[in-house]
C-alpha positions in Angstrom: -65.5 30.9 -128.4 -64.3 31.7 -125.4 -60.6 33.3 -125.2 -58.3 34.2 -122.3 -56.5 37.1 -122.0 -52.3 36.3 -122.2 -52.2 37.7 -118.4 -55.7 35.3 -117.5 -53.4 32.5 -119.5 -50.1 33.0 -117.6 -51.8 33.0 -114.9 -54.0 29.7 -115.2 -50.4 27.9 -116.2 -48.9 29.0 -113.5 -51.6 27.2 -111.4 -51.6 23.7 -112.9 -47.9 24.1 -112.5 -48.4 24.6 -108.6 -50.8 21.8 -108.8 -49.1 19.2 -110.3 -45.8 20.7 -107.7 -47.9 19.6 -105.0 -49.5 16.4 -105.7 -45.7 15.4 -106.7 -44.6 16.2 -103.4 -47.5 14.3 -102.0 -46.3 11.6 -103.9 -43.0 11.6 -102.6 -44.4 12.5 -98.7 -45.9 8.7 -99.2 -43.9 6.9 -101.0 -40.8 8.4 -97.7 -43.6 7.3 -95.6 -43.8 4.1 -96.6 -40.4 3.4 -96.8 -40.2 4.5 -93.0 -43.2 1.8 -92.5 -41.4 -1.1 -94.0 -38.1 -0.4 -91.9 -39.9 -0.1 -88.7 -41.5 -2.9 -89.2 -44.8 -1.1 -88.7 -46.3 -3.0 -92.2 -44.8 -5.8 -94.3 -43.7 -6.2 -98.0 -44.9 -9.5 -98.1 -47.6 -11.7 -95.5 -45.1 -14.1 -93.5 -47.3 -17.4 -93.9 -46.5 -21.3 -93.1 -48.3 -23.8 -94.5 -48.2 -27.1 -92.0 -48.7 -31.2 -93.3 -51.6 -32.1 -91.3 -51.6 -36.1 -91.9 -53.7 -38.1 -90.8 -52.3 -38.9 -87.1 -53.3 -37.3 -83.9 -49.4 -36.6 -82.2 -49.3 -34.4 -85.8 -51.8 -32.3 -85.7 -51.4 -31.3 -81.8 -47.6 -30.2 -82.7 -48.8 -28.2 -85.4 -51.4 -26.8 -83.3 -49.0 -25.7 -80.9 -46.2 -24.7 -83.6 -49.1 -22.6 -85.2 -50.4 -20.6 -81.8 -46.2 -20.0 -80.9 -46.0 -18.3 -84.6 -49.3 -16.8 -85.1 -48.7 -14.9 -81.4 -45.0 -14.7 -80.9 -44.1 -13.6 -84.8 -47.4 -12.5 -86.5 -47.3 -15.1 -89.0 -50.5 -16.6 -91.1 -50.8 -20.1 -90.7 -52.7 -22.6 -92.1 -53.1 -26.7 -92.4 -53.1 -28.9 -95.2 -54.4 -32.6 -94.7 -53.0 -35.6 -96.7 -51.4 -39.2 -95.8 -48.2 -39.7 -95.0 -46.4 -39.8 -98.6 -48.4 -37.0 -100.3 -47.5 -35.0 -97.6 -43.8 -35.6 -97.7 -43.8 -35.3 -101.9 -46.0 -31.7 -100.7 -43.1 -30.9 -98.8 -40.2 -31.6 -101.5 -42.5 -29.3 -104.0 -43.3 -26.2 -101.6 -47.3 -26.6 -101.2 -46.5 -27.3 -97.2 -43.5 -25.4 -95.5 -43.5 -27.7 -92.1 -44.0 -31.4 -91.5 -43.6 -31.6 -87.7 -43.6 -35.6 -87.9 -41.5 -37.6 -89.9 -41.3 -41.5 -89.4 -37.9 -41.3 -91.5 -37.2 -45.2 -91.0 -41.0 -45.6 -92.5 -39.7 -43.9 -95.3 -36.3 -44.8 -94.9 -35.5 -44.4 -99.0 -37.4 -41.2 -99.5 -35.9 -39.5 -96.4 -32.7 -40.4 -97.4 -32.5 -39.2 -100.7 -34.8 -36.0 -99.9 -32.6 -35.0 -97.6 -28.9 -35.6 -99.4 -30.2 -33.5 -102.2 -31.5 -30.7 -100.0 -35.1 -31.0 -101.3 -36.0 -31.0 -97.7 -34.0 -30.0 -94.4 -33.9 -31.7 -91.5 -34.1 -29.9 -88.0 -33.8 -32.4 -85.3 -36.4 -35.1 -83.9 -39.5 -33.5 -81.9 -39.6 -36.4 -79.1 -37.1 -39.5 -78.6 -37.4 -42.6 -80.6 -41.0 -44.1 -81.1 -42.2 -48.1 -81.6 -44.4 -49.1 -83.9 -45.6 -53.1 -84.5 -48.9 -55.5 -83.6 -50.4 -55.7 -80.8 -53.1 -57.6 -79.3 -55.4 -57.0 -76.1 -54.7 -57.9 -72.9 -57.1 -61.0 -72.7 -55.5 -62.5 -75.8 -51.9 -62.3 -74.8 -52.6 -63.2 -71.0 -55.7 -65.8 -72.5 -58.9 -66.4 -71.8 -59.7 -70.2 -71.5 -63.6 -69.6 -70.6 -64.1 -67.7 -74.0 -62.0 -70.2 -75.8 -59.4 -67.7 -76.5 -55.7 -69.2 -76.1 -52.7 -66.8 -74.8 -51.2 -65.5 -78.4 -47.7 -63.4 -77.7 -45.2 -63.6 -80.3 -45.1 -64.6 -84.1 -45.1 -68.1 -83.0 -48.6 -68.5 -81.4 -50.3 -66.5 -84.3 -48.8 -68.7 -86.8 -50.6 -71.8 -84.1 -53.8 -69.6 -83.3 -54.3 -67.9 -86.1 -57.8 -68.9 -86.2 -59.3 -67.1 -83.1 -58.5 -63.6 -85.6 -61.0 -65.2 -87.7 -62.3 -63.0 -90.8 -65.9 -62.5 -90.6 -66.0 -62.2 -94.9 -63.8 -65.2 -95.2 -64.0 -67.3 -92.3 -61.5 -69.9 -93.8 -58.4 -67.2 -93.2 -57.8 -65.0 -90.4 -57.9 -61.3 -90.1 -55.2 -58.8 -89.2 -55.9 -55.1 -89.4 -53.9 -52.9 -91.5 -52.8 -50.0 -91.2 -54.1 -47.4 -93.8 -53.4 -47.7 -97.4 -50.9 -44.8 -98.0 -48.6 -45.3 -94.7 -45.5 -47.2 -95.2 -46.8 -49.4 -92.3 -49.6 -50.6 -95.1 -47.0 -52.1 -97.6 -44.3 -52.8 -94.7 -47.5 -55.2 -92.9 -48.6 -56.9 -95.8 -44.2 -57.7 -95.9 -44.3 -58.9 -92.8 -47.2 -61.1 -93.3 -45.6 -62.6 -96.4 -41.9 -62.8 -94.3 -43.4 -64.9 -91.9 -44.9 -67.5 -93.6 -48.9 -66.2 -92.9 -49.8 -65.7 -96.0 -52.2 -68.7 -96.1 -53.3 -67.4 -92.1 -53.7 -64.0 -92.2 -55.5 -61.4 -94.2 -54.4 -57.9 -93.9 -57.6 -55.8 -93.7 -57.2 -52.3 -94.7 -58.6 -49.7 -92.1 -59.1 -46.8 -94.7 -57.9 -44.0 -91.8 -56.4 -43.5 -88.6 -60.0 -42.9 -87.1 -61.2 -46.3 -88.8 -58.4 -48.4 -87.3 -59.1 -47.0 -83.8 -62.6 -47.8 -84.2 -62.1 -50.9 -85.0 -59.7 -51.9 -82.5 -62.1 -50.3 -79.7 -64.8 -52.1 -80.9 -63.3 -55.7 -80.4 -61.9 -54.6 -76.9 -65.5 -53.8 -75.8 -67.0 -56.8 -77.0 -63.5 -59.0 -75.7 -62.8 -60.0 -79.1 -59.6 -61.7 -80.0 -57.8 -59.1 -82.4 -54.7 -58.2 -83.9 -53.9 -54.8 -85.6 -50.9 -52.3 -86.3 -50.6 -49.8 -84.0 -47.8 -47.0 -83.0 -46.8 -44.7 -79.7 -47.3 -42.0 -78.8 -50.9 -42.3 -79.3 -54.1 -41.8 -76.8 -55.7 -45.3 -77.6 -52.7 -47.0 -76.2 -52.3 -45.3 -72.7 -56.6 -45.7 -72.8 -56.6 -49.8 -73.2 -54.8 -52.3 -72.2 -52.9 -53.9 -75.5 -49.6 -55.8 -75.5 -47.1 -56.3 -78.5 -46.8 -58.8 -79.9 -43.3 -60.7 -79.7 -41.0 -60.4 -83.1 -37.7 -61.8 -83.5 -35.0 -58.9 -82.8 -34.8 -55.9 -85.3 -32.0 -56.6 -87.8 -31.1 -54.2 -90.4 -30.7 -56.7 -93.6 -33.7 -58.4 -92.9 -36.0 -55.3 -92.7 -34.3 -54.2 -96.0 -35.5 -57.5 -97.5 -38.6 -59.1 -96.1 -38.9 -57.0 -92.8 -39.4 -60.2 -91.2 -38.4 -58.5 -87.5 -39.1 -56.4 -85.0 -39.3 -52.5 -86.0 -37.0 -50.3 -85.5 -37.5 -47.5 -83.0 -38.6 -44.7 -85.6 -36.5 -41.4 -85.3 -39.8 -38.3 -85.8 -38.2 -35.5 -87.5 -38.7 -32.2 -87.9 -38.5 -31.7 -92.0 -38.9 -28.0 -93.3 -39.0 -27.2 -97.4 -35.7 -25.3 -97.6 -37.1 -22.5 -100.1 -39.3 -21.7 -97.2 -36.8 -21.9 -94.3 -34.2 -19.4 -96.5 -36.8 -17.2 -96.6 -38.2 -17.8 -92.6 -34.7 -17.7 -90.4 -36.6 -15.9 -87.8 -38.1 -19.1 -86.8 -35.8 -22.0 -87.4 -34.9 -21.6 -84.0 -37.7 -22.4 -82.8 -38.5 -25.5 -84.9 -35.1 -26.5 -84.2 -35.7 -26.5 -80.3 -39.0 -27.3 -80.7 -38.8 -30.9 -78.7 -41.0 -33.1 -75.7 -40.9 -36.5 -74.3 -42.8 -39.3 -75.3 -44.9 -39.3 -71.7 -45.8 -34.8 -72.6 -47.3 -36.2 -75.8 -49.0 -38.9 -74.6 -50.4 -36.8 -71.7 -52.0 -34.1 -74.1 -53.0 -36.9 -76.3 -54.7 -38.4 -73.7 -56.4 -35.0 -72.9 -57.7 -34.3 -76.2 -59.3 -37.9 -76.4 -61.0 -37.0 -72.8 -62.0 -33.7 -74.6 -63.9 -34.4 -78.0 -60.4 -34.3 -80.2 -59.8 -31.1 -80.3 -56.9 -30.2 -81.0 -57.0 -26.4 -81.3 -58.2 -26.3 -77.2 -55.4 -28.9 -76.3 -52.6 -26.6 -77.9 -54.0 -24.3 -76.0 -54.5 -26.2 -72.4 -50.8 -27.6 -73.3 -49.0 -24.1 -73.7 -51.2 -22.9 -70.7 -50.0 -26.3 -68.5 -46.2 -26.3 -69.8 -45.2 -22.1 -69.8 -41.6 -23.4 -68.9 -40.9 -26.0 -71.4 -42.4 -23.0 -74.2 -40.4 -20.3 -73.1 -37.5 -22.7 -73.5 -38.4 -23.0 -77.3 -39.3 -19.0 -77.7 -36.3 -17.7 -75.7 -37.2 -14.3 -76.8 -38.8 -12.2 -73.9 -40.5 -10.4 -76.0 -42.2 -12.8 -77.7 -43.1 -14.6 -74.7 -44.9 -11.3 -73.2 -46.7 -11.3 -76.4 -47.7 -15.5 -76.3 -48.5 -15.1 -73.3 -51.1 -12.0 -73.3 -52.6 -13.6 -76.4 -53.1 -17.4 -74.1 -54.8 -15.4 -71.5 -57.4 -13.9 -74.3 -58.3 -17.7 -74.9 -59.6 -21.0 -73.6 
């Protein structure tokens, strides 16, 4: 067995006593540090992250886009994307899996947003582009007419109820077609009301499109081949400024009626900006900037337009966008610093 001596003992003690002494104040060296860290700024408690709706619209996802780049470069936040239609998103929203929806159709959703909003289970922080108009339109050759193809000139509620048969439904050629938009939207249910409101229920059979990208399709595809067609469709939106469609004429917007049957025109949608207000609490370093986050009708329509000329991509428009519009940016950033920083990381990409 071995034995140490009391002196060898005392002395081994007093060791592990200086030992632990220093590792303790190693301990407390760090944790001081780190402290200093999280003050400065130099590292964070928690990641700052913001989750945005992505639905299934292409004005949407460009904002986002360019929301995202201005946060990822100007405040160091993660971001990421979440795609659903229009109502899951919102209902996403209320519950916290998305922190931004940059595009709210309220009167779409006129019952929702109301009630969403009154008991705070969403915040509302302004409109991102003046009032938009939504309704049916048809190509140019159909409302203008074309008597050599047989096609008569169809303009308002009235002719379709008299021509309804040029829209002819190739499954069920005894009924005409009109095309929907996607099942999920409030224009789906608020379409098939209209239908109903105005008698066409024995005319017209709404045709559901399945997506955004399938109701484009199909509307491109009659315009090439001159086909008599007529389909929901919204502005701002690329396809619009890229053919020549016309709306069709409905009698004047009046609030009872489009409570009831929405037998009338639309109304001009307000698009707000809708954050989830757990989120926002916790983010007040950038709800200045979604609150001034705001463009015209004829910005949005120009990048959309660019993005269609350039394979839908919306990641390289936010980019072109910011890189085309540095004022109307730094209005929405203010900060200088920030703006240095935005605009160092824009000149990194292309």
């Amino acid at each position: 067995m071995f034995l140490l001596s009391f002196r060898e003992g005392a002395l081994f003690c007093i060791q592990i006593k200086e030992v632990v002494s220093v590792k303790r104040q190693i301990t407390m060296l760090f944790s001081a540090l780190l402290v200093v860290m999280l003050c400065s700024g130099i590292v964070s408690a928690t990641p700052k992250k913001v989750v945005f709706s992505d639905l299934s619209w292409d004005s949407i996802q460009f904002h986002n886009r360019v929301m995202a780049f201005l946060m990822e470069k100007g405040w160091d936040y993660e971001t990421d994307f979440l795609f659903s239609e229009e109502m899951p998103g919102y209902v996403a929203l209320e519950r916290g899996d998305v922190h931004v929806v940059l595009e709210v159709w309220t009167e779409g959703q006129l019952e929702w947003w109301q009630g969403a909003t009154k008991a705070g289970k969403v915040i509302d922080l302004g409109t991102v582009f003046p009032n938009a108009r939504s309704g049916w339109y048809v190509p140019y050759y159909v409302a203008e007419g074309d008597p050599e193809k047989g096609i008569p000139s169809v303009r308002s509620i009235e002719d379709i109820r008299e021509h309804w048969m040029i829209f002819k439904n190739p499954e069920n050629p005894e009924m005409g077609r009109f095309i929907n938009a996607p099942t999920g939207w409030a224009a789906h249910t608020i379409n098939k009301d209209k239908i109903k409101g105005y008698g066409l229920e024995d005319k017209l059979e709404p045709f559901d499109t399945g997506s955004a990208t399938a109701l484009r399709t199909v509307i491109v595809t009659a315009y090439q081949r001159h086909e008599p067609i007529v389909a929901y469709y919204w502005e701002p939106t690329p396809l619009l400024g890229e053919l020549d469609m016309v709306m069709i004429e409905e009698p004047p917007y009046d609030p009872e009626i489009w409570e009831t049957t929405h037998a009338c025109a639309s109304p001009a949608f307000t698009v707000a900006k809708a954050v989830n207000p757990a989120w926002i609490q916790a983010n007040e370093e950038v709800r200045g900037l979604l609150e001034r986050y705001h463009m015209t009708l004829e910005k949005t329509n120009e990048a959309l337009a660019w993005m269609k000329n350039n394979g839908y991509d919306v990641d390289k428009t936010a980019i072109w966008f910011l890189k085309e519009n540095t004022d109307l940016w730094h209005q929405w950033v203010e900060d200088e610093e920030k703006i240095k920083r935005i605009e160092k990381a824009l000149k990194t990409v292309s």
